[in-house]
Biopython code that builds the backbone (N, CA, C, O; Angstrom):
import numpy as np
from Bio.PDB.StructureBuilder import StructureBuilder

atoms = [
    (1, "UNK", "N", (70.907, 111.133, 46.159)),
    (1, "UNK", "CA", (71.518, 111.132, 44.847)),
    (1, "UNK", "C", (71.273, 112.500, 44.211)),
    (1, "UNK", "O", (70.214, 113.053, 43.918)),
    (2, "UNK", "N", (72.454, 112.867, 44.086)),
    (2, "UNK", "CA", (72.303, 114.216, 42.867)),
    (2, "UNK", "C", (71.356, 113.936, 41.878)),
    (2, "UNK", "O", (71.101, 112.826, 41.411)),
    (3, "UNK", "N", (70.641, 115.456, 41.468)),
    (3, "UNK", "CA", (69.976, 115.479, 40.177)),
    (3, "UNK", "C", (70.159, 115.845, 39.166)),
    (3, "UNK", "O", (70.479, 117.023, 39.324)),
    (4, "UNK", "N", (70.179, 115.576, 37.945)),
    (4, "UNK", "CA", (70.931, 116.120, 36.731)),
    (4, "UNK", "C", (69.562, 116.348, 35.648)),
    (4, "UNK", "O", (68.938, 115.387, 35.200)),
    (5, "UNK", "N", (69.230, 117.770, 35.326)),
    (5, "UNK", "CA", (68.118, 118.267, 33.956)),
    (5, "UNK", "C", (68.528, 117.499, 32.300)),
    (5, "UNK", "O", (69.617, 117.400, 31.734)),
    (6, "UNK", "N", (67.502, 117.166, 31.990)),
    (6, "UNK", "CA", (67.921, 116.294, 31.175)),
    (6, "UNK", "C", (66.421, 117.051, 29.951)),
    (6, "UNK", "O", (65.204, 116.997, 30.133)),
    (7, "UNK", "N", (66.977, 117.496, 29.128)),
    (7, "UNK", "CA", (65.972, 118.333, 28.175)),
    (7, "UNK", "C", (65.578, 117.304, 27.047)),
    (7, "UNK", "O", (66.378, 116.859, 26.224)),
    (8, "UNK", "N", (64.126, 116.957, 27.125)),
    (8, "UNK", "CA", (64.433, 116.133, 25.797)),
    (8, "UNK", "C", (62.757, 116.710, 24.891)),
    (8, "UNK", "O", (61.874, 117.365, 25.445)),
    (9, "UNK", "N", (62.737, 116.305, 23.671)),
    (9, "UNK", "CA", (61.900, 117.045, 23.005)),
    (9, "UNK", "C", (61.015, 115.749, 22.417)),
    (9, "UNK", "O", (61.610, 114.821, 21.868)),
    (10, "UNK", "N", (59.819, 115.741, 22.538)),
    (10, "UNK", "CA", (58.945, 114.643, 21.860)),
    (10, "UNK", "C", (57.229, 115.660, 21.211)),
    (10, "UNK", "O", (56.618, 116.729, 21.224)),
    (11, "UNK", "N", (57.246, 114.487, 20.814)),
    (11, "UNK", "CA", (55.800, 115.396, 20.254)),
    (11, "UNK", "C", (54.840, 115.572, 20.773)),
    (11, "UNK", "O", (54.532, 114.610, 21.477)),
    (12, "UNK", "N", (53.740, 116.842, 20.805)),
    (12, "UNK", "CA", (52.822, 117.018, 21.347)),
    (12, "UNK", "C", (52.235, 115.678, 22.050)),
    (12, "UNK", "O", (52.425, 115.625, 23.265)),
    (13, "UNK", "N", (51.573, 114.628, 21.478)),
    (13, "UNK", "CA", (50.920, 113.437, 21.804)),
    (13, "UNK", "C", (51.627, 112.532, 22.860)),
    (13, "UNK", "O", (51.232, 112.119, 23.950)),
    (14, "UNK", "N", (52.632, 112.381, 22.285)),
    (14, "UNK", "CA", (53.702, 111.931, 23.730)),
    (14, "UNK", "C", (53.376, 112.584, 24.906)),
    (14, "UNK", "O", (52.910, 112.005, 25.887)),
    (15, "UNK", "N", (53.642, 113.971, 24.832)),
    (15, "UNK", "CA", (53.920, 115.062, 25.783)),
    (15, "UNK", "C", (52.294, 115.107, 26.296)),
    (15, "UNK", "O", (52.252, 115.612, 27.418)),
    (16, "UNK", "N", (51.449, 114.867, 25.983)),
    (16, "UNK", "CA", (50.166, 114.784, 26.651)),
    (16, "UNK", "C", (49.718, 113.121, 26.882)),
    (16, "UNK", "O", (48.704, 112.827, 27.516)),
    (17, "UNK", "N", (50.166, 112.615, 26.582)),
    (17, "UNK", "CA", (50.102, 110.694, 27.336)),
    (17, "UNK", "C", (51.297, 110.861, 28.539)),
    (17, "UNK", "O", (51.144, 109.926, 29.325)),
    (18, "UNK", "N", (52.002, 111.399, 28.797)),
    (18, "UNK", "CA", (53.212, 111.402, 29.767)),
    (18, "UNK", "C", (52.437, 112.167, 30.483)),
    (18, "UNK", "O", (52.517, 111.782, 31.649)),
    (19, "UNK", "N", (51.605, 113.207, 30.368)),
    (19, "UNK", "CA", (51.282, 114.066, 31.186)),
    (19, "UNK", "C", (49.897, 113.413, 31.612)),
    (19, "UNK", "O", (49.799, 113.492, 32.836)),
    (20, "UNK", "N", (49.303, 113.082, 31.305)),
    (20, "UNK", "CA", (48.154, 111.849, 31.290)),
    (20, "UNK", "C", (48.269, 111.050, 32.619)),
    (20, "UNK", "O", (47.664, 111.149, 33.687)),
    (21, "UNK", "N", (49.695, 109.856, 31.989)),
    (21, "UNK", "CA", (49.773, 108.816, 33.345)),
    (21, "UNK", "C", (50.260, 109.121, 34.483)),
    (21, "UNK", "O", (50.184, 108.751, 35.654)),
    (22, "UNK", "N", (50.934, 110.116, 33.665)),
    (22, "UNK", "CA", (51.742, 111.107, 35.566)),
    (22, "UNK", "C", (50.216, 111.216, 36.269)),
    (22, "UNK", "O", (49.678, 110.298, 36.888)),
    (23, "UNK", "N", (49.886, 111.983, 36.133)),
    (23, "UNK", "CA", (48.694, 112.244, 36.577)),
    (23, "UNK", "C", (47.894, 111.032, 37.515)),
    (23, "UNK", "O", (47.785, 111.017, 38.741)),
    (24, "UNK", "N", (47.297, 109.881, 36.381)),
    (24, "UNK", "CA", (46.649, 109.248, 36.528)),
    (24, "UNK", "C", (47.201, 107.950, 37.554)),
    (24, "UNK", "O", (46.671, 106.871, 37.821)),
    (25, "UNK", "N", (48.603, 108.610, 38.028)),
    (25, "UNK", "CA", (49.373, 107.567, 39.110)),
    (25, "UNK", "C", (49.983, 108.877, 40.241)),
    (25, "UNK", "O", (50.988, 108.902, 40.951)),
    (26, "UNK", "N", (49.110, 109.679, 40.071)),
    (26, "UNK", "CA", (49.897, 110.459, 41.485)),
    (26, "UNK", "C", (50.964, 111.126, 41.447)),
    (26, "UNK", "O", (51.247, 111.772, 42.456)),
    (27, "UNK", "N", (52.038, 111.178, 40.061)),
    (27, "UNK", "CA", (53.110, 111.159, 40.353)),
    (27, "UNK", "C", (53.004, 112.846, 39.261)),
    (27, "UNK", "O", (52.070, 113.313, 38.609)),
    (28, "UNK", "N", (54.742, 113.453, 39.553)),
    (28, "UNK", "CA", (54.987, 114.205, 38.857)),
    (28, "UNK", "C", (55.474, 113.477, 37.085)),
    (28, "UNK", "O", (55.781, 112.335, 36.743)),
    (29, "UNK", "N", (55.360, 114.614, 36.408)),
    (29, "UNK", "CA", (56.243, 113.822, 35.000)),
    (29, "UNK", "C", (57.497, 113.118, 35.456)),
    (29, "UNK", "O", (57.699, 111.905, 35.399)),
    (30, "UNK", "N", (58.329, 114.066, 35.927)),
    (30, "UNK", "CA", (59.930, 113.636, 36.114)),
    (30, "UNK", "C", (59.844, 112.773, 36.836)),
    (30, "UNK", "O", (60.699, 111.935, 36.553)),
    (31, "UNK", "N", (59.138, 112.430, 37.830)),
    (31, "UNK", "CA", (58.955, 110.751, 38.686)),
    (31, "UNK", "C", (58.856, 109.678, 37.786)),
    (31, "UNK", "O", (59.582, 108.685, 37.732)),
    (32, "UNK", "N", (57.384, 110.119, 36.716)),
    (32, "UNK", "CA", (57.202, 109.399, 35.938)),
    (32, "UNK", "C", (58.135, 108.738, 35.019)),
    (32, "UNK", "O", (58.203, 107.509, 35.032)),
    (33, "UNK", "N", (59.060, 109.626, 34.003)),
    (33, "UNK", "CA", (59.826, 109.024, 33.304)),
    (33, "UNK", "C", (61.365, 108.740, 34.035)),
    (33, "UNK", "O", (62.275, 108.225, 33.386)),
    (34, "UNK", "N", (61.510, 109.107, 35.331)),
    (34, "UNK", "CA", (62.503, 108.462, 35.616)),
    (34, "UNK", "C", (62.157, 106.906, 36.131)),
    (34, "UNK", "O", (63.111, 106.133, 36.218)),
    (35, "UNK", "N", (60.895, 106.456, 36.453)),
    (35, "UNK", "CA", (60.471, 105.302, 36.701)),
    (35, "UNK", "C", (60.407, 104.498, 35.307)),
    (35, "UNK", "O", (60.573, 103.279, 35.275)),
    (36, "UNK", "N", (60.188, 105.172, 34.304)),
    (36, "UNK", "CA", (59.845, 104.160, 32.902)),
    (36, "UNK", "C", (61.694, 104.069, 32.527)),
    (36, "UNK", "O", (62.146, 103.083, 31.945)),
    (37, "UNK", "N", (62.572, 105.215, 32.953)),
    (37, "UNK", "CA", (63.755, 104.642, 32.632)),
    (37, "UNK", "C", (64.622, 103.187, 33.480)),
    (37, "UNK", "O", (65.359, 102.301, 33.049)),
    (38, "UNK", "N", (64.126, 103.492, 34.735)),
    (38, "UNK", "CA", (64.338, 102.452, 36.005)),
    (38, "UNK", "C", (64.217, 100.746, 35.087)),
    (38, "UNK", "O", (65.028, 99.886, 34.744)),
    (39, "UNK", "N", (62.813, 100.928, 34.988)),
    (39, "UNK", "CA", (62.360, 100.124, 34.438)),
    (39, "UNK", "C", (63.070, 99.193, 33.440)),
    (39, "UNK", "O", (63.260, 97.990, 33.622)),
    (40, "UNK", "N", (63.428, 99.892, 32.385)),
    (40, "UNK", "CA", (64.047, 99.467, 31.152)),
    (40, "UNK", "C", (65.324, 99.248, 31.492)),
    (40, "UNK", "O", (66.148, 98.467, 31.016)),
    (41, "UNK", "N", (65.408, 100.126, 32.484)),
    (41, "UNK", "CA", (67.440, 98.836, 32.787)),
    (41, "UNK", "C", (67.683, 98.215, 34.000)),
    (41, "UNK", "O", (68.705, 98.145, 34.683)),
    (42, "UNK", "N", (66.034, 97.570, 34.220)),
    (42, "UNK", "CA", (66.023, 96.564, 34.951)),
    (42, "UNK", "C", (65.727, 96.569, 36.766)),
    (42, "UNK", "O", (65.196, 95.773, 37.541)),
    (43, "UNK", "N", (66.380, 97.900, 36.905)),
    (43, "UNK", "CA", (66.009, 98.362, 38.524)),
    (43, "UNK", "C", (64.681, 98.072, 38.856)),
    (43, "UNK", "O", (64.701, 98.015, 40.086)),
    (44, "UNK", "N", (63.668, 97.880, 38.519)),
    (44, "UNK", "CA", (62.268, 97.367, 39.115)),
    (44, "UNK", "C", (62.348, 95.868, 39.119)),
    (44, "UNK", "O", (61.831, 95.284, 40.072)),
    (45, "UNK", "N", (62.990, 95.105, 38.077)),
    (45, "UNK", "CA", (63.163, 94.000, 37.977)),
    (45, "UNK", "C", (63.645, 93.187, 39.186)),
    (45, "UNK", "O", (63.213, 92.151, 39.690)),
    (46, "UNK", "N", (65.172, 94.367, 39.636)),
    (46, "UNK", "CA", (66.080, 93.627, 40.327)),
    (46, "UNK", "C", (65.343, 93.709, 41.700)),
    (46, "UNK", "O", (65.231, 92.690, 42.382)),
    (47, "UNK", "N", (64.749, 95.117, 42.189)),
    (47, "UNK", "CA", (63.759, 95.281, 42.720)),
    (47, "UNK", "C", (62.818, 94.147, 43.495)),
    (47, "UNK", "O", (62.952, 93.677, 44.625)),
    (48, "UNK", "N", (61.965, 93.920, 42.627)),
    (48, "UNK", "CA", (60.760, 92.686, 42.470)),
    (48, "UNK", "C", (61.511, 90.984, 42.859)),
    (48, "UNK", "O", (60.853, 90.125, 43.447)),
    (49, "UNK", "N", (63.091, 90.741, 42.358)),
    (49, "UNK", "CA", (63.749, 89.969, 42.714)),
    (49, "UNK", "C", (63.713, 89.816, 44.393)),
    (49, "UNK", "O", (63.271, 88.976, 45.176)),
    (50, "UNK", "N", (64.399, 91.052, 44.499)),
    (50, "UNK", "CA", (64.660, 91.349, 46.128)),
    (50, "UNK", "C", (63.450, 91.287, 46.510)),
    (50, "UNK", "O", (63.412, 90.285, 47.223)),
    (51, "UNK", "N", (62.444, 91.738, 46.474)),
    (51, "UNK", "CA", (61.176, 91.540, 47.514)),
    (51, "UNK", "C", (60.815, 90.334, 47.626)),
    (51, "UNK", "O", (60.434, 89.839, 48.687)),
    (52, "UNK", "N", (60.909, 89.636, 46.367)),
    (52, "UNK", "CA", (60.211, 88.190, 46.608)),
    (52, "UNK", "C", (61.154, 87.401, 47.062)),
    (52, "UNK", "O", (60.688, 86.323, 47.430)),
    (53, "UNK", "N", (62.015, 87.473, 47.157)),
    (53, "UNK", "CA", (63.345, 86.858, 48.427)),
    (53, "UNK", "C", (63.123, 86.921, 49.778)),
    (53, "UNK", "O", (63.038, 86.020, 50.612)),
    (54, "UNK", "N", (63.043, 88.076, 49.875)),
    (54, "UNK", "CA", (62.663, 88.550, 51.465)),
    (54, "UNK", "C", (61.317, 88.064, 51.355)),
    (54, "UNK", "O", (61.774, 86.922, 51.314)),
    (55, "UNK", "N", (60.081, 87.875, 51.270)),
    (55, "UNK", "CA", (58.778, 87.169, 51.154)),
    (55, "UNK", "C", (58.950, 85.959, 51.660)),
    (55, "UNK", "O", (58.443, 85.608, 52.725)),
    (56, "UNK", "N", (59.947, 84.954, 50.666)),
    (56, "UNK", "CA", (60.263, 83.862, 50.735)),
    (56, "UNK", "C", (61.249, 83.433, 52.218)),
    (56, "UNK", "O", (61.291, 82.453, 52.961)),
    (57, "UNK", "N", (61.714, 84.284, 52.172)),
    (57, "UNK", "CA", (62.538, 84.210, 53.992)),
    (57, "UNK", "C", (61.724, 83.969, 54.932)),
    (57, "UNK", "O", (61.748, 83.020, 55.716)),
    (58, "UNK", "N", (60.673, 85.192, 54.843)),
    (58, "UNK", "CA", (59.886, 85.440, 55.685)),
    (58, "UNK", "C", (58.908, 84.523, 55.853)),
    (58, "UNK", "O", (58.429, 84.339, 56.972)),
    (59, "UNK", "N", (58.575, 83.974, 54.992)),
    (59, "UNK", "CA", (57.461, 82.454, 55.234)),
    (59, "UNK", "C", (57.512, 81.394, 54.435)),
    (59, "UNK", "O", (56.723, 80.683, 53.812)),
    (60, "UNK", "N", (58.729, 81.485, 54.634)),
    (60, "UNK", "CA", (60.025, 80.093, 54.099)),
    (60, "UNK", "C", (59.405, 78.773, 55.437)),
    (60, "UNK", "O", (59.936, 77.672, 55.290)),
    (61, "UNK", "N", (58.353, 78.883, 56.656)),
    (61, "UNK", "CA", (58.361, 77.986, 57.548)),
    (61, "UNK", "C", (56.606, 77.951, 56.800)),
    (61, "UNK", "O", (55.922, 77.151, 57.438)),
    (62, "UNK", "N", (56.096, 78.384, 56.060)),
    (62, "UNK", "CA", (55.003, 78.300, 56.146)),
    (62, "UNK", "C", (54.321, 77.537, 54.700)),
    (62, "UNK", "O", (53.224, 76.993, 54.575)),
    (63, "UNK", "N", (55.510, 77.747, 53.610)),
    (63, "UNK", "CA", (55.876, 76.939, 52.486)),
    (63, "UNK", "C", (56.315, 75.705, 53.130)),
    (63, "UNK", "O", (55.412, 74.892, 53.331)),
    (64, "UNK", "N", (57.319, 75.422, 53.447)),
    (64, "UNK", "CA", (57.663, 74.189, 54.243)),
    (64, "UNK", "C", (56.508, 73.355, 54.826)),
    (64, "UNK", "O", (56.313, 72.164, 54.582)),
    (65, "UNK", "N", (56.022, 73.871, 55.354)),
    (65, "UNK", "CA", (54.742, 72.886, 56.291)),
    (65, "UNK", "C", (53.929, 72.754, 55.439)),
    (65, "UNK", "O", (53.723, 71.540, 55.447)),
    (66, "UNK", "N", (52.968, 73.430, 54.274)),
    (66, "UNK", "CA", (52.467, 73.280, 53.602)),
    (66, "UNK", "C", (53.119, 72.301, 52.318)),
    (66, "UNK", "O", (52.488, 71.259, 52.142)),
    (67, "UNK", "N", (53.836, 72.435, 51.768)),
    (67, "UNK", "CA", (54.330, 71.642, 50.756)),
    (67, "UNK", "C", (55.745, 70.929, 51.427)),
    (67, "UNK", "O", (55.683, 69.699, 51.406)),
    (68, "UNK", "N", (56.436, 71.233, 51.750)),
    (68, "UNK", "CA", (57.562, 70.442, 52.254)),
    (68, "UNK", "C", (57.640, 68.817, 52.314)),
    (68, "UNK", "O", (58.665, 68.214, 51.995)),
    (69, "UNK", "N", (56.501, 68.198, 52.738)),
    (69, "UNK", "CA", (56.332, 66.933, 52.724)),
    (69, "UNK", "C", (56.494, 66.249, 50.982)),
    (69, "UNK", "O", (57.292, 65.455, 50.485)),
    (70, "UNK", "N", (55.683, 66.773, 50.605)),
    (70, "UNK", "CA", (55.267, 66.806, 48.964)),
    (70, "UNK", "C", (56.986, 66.521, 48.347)),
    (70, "UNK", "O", (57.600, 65.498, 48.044)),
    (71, "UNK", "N", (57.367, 68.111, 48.356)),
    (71, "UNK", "CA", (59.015, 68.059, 47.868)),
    (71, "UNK", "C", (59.745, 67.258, 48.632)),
    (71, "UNK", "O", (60.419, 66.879, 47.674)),
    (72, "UNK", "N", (60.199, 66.670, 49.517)),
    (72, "UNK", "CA", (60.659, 65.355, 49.823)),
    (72, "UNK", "C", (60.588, 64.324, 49.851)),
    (72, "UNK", "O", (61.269, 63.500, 50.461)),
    (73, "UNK", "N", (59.201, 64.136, 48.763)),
    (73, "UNK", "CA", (58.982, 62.691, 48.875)),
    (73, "UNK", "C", (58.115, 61.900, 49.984)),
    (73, "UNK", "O", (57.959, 60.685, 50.106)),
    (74, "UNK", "N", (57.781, 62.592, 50.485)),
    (74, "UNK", "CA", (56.833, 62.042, 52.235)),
    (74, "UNK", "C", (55.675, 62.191, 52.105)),
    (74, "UNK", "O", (55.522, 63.361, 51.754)),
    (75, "UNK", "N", (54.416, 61.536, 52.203)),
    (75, "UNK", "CA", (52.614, 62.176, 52.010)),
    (75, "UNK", "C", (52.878, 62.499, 50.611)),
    (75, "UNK", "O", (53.892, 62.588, 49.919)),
    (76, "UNK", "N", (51.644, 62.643, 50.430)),
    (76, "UNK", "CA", (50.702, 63.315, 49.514)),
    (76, "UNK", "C", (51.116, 64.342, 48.874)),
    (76, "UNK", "O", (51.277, 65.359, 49.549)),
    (77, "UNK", "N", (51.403, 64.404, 47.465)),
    (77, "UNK", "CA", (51.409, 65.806, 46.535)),
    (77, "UNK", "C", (50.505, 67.123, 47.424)),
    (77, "UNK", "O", (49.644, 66.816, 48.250)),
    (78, "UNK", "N", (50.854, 68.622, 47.107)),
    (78, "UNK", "CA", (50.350, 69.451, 47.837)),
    (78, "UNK", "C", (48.855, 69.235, 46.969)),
    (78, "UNK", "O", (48.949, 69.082, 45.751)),
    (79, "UNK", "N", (47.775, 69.228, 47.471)),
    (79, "UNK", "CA", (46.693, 69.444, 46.634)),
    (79, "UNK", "C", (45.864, 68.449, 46.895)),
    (79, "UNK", "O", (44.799, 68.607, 47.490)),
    (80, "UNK", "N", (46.442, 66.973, 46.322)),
    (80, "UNK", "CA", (45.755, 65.912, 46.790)),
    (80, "UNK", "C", (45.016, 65.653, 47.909)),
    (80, "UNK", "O", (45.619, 66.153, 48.858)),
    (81, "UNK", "N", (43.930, 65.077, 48.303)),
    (81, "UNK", "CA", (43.571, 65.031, 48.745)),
    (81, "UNK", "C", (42.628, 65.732, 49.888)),
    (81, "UNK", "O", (42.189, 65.254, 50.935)),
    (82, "UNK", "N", (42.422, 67.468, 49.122)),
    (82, "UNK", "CA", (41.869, 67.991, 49.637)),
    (82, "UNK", "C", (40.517, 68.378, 48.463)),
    (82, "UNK", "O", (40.777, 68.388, 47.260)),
    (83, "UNK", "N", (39.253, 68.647, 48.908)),
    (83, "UNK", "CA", (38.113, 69.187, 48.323)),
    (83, "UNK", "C", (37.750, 67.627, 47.786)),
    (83, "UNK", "O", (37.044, 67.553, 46.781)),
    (84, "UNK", "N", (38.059, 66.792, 48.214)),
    (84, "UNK", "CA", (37.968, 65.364, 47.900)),
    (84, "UNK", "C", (36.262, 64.852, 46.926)),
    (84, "UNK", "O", (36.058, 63.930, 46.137)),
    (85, "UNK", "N", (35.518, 65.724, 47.357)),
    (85, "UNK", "CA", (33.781, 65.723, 46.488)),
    (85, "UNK", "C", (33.790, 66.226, 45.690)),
    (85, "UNK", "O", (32.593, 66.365, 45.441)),
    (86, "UNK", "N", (34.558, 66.905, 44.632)),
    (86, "UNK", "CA", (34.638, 68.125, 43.530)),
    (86, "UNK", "C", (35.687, 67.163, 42.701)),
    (86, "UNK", "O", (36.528, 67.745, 42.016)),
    (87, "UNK", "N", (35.686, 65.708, 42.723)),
    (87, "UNK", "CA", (36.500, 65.193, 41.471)),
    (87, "UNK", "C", (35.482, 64.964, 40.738)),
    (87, "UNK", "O", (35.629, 64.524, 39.598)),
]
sb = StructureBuilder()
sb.init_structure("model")
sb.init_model(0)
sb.init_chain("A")
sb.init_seg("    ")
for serial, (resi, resn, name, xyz) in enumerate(atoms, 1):
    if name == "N":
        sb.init_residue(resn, " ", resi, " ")
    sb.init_atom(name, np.array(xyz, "f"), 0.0, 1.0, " ", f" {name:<3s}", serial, name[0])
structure = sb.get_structure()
């Protein structure tokens, strides 16, 4: 993706908290606030959507065996009946 300079003017205190968390995450400024813009229109969101989809694909057989019974109605709620001395 092309890059486009984008000049913007804030006040000293800003301009040293931006320069702060850049820092304090590894990153350059311009990483930085192009990530806090990401952010605010949702691209990390949609992001975080997609990963936990693919998560869920991925051990979609391991949810199933563990709770699957439960959500259909078959056995025992997930939980029940385990640690059975700690009621």
């Amino acid at each position: 993706m092309a890059k486009t300079q984008l000049n913007v003017r804030v006040d000293e205190n800003t301009a040293r908290a931006a320069r702060e968390r850049a820092l304090e995450r590894g990153m350059s400024v311009n990483r930085y606030i192009e990530e806090l813009v990401r952010q605010d229109t949702g691209e990390a969101g949609h992001t975080f959507v997609e990963a936990a989809a693919d998560f869920m694909k991925q051990y979609e057989s391991v949810f199933t065996e563990e709770f699957g019974a439960a959500r259909e109605g078959r056995g025992e709620p997930a939980g029940e009946g385990r640690d059975e001395g700690r009621h």
